[in-house]
Residue, then its C-alpha position, 0 to 999 in steps of 0.5 A: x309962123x301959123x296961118x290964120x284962119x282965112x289963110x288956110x281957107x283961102x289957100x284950100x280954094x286954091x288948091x281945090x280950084x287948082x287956080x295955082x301951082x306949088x311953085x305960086x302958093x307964097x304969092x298967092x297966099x302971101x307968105x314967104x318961101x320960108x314959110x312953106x315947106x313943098x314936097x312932091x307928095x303935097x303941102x306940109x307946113x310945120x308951122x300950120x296949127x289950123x284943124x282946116x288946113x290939117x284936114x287937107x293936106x294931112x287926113x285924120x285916121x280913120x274911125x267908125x265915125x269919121x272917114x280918114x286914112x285906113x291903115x292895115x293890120x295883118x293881126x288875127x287878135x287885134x281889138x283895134x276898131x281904127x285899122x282894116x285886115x289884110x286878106x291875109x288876117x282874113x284868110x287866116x281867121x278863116x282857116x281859125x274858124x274852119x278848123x275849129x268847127x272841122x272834127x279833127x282827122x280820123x274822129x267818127x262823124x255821125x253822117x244821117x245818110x247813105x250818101x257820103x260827101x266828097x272828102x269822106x268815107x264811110x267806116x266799114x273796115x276797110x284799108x286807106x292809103x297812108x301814104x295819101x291820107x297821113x293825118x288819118x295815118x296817124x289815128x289809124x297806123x294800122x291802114x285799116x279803119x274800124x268797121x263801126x256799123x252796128x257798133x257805138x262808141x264807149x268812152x276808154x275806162x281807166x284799165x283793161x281795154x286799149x284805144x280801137x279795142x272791141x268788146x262784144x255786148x253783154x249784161x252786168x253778171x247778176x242773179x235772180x231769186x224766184x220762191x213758191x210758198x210752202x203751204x201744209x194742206x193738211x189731211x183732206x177727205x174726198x167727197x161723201x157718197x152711199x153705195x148702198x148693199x152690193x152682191x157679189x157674183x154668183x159663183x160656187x155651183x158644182x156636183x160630186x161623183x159617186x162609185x158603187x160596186x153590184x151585189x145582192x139586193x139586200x140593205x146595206x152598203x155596196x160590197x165587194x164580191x166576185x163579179x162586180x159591176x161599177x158605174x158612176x153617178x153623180x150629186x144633184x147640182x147644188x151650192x150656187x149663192x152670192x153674198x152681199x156686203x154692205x158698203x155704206x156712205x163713207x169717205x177716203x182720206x189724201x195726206x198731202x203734206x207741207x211741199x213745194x213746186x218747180x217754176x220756169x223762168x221763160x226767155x225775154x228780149x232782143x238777140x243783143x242787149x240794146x239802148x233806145x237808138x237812131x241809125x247813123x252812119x259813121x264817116x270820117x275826114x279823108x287827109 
């Protein structure tokens, strides 16, 4: 049997005014107890079709319109727009997100200052405790973090280096041309200029020394006799004269001749081969 419209109205009054009790509702509202099913939870009568009734004693599902019963869900995925989380599905949705924003253990994290956070160490070479930290044990099994000051990261090529490998800076191998042009001067002359006529020194002035013997005081010659008396005399000074040469206006030639020349290529650039930079610290996850 359904209850009419006023039936559910009036029994709504009722239980609203608390005018009644469970045990009262059949005669206040005039049905028989057969009608009616009473619990202890509320008032369910299955033959109640009516949307009044149904709103009071049965609450609809709740949605993001209408207010009504809420119920839970623990799932972190759902798309369900009619159920609320449990702190579960919220703490675990957390954690989800955390771990999705976190590096992962032992992954270098660019950190710009010198003060590290708490949780963290700066990666300057140094031993960690592995039995403290075992996630960071298991990106570092040697115990030792890499010391990354004044080093960048270099992604692994296909062959010849191993993960944690050092590779000290350099340039590509390559060469460098430098040439100076041959040029062939040819045959020059030097400048034009007329010396004129010079003189030579003076030079060549000399005497010559003569020997005679005493004789009779006739003509001739000096000859030789018994007694002989000798004394040497000398020339008159004669013979000092100069020359002159005649130089004239003239010019020497220079064969330069086709050649070249060395160069020098002077050194350039920083002690260590560099990219435009900014300085961070590296730190990573203590776990």
């Amino acid at each position: 049997m359904a209850l009419t419209l006023e039936q559910e109205l009036a029994l709504l009054a009722l239980l609203s005014e608390k005018k009644t009790t469970l045990s009262e509702l059949p005669a206040a509202t005039g049905l028989g107890a057969d009608d009616l099913m009473l619990t202890r939870q509320g008032i369910i009568d299955k033959s109640i079709t009516g949307d009044v009734l149904k709103r009071y004693v049965m609450p609809p599902d709740a949605s993001l319109t209408t207010s009504g019963i809420v119920k839970l869900n623990s799932n972190v995925n759902s798309h369900d727009e009619t159920m609320a989380a449990t702190p579960k599905a919220v703490k675990e949705a957390y954690d989800l997100a955390k771990s999705a924003l976190d590096y992962p253990v032992g992954a270098p994290i660019p950190w710009p200052s010198d003060t590290i956070p708490e949780g963290y160490a700066a990666m300057v070479g140094q031993a960690f405790d592995k039995a403290l930290y075992p996630q960071l044990a298991k990106a570092y099994p040697s115990g030792v973090l890499p010391d990354m000051r004044g080093w960048t990261i270099k992604g692994k090529p296909e062959a010849g280096r191993d993960v944690l490998s050092y590779e000290m800076d350099g340039n590509k191998t390559h060469t460098h041309t430098a040439t100076v042009s041959n040029t062939d001067l040819g045959t020059k002359t030097t400048s034009w200029f007329d010396y004129g006529t010079k003189t030579t020194n003076i030079s060549g002035n000399h005497t010559h020394t003569l020997q005679g013997r005493n004789g009779s005081d006739t003509a001739g010659p000096y000859t030789g006799g018994a007694n002989t008396y000798s004394e040497p005399r000398t020339t008159n000074s004669a013979g000092a004269h100069t020359h002159t040469v005649a130089i004239g206006s003239h010019a020497h030639t220079i064969a330069i001749g086709s050649h070249g020349h060395s160069i020098t290529i002077n050194t350039t650039g920083n002690i260590e081969t560099t990219v435009k930079n900014i300085v961070f610290n590296y730190i990573v996850k203590l776990a």
